[in-house]
Residue frames as a rotation matrix with the C-alpha (Angstrom) as fourth column:
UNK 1
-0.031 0.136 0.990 -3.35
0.108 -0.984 0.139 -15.82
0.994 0.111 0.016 -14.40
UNK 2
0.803 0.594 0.056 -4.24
0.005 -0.100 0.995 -16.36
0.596 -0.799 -0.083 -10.78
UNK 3
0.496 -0.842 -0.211 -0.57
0.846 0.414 0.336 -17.84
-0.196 -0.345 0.918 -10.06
UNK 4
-0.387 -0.720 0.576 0.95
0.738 -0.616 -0.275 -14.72
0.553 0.319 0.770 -11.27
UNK 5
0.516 0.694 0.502 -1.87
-0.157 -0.500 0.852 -12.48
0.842 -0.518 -0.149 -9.55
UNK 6
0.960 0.088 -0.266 -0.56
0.253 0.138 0.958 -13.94
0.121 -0.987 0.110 -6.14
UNK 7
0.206 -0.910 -0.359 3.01
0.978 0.178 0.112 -13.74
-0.038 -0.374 0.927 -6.56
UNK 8
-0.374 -0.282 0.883 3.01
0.348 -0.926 -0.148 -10.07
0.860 0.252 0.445 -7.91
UNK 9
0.850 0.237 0.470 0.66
-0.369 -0.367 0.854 -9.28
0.375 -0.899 -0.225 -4.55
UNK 10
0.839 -0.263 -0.477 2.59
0.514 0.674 0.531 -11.69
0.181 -0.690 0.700 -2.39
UNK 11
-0.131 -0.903 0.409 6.34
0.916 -0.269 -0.299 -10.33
0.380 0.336 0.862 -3.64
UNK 12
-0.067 0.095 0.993 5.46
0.464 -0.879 0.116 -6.96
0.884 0.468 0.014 -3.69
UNK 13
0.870 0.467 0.157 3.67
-0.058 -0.218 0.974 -6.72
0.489 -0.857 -0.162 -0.33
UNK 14
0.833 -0.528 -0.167 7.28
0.554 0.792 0.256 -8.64
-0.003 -0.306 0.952 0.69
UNK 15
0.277 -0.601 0.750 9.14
0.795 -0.295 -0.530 -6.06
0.540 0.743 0.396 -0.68
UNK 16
-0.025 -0.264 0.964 8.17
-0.395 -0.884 -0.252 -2.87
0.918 -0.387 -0.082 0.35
UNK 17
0.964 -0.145 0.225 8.12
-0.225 0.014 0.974 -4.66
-0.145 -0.989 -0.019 4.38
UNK 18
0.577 -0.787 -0.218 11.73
0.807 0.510 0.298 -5.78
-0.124 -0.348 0.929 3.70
UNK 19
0.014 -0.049 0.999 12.33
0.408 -0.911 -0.050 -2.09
0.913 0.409 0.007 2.41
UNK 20
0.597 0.333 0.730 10.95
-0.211 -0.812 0.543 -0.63
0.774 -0.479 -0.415 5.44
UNK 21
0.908 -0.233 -0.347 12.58
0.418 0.499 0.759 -2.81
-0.004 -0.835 0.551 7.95
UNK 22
0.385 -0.907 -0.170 15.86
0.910 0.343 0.233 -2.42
-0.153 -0.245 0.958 6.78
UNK 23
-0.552 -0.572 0.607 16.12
0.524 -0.804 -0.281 1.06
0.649 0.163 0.743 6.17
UNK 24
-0.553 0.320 -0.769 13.81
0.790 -0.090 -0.606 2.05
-0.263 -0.943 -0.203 9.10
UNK 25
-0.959 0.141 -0.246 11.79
-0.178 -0.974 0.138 3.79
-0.220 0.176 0.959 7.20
UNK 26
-0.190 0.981 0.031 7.79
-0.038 0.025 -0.999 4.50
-0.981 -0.191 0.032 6.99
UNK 27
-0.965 0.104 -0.242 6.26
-0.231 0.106 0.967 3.04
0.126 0.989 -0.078 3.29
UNK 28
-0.157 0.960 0.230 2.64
-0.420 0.146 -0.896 2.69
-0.894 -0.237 0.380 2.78
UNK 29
-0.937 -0.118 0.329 1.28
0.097 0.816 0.570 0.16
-0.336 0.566 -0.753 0.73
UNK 30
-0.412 0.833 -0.369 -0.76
-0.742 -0.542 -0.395 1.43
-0.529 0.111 0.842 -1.78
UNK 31
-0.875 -0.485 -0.018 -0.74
-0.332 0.570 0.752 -1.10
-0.354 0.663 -0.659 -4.10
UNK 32
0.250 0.966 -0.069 -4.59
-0.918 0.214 -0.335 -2.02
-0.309 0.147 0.940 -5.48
UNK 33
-0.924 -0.099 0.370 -4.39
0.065 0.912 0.405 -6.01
-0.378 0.398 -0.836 -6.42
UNK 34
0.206 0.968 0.141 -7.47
-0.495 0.227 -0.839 -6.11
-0.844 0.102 0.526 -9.01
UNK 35
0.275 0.548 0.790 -8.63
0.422 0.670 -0.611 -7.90
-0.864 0.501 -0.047 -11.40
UNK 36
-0.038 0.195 0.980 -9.11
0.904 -0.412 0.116 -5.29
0.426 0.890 -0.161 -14.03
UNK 37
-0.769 -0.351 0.534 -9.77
0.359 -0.929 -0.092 -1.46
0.528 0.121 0.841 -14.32
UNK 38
0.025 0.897 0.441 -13.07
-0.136 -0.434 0.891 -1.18
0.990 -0.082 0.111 -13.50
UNK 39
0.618 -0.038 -0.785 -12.22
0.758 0.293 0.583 -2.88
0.208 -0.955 0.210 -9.84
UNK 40
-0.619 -0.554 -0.556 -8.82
0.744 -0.640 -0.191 -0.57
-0.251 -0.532 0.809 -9.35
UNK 41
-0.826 -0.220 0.519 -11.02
0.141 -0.972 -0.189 2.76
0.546 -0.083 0.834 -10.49
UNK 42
0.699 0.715 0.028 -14.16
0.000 -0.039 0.999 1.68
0.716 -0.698 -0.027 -8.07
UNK 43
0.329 -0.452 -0.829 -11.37
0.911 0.384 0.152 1.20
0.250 -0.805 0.538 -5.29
UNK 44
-0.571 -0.650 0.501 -9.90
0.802 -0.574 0.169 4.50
0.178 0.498 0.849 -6.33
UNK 45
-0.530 0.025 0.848 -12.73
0.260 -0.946 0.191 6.57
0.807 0.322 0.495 -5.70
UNK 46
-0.951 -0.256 0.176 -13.23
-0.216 0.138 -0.967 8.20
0.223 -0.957 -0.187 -2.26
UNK 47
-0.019 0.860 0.510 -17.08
-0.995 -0.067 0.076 6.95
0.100 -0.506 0.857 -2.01
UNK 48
0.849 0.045 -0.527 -15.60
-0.153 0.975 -0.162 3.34
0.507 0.218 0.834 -2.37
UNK 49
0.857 -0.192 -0.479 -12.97
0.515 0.383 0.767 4.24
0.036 -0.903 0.427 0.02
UNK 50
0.643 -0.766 -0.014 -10.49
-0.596 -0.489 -0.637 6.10
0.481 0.418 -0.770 -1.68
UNK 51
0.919 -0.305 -0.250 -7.94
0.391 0.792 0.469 3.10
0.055 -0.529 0.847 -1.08
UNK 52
0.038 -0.788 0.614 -4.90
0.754 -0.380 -0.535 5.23
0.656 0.483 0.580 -2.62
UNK 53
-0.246 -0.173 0.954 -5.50
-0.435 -0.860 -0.268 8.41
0.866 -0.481 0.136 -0.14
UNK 54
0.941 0.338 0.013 -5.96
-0.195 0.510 0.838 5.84
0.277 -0.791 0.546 2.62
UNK 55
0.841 -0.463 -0.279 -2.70
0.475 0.387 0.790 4.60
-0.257 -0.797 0.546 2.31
UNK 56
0.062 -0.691 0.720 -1.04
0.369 -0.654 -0.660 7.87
0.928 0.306 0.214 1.73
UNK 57
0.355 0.171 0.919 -2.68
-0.704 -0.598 0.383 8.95
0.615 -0.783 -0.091 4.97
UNK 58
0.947 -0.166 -0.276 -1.73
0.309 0.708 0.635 6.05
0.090 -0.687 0.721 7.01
UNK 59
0.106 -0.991 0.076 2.15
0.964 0.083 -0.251 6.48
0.242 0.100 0.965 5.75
UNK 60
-0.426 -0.331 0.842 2.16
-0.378 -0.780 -0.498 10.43
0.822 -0.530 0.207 6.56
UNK 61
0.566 0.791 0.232 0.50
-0.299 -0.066 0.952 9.34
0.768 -0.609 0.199 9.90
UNK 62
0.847 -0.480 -0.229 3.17
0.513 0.625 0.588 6.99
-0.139 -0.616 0.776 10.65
UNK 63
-0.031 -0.790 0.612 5.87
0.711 -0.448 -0.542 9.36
0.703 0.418 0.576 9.68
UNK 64
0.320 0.276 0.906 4.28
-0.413 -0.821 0.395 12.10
0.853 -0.500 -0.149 12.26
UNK 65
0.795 -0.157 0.586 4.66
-0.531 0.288 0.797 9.82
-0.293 -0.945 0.145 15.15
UNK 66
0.474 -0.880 -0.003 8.11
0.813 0.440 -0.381 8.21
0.337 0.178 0.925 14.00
UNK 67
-0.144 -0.704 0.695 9.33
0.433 -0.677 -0.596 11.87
0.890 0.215 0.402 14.58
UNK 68
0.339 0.292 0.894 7.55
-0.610 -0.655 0.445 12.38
0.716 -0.697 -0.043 17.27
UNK 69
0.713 -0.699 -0.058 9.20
0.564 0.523 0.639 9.00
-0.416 -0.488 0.767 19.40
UNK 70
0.186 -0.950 -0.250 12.63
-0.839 -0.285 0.463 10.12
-0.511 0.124 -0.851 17.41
């Protein structure tokens, strides 16, 4: 289980940066690696950090100032 755990993070994470690079475009990595449910829906809610509307904001953040450089 653990071996598969890393590669799906590992890959994934791998992914969406070879994604962005090559089409020059702004992706935010929401992705939650947990365990189980109960870990993604404590991550999930915004007194535990809201991790999902974290990196929605990051990725419109980096979109604002991509347009602003050009």
């Amino acid at each position: 289980d653990t071996y598969h755990f890393d590669i799906v993070a590992n890959e994934s994470s791998r992914a969406l940066m070879d994604l962005s690079v090559q089409d020059s475009v702004c992706i935010g990595n929401g992705i939650l690696t947990t365990e189980n449910d109960e870990q993604a829906w404590t991550r999930a809610r915004r007194s535990e950090g809201d991790k999902g509307g974290f990196a929605a904001r990051a990725a419109l953040t980096m979109i604002a100032l991509k347009q602003q450089l050009g």
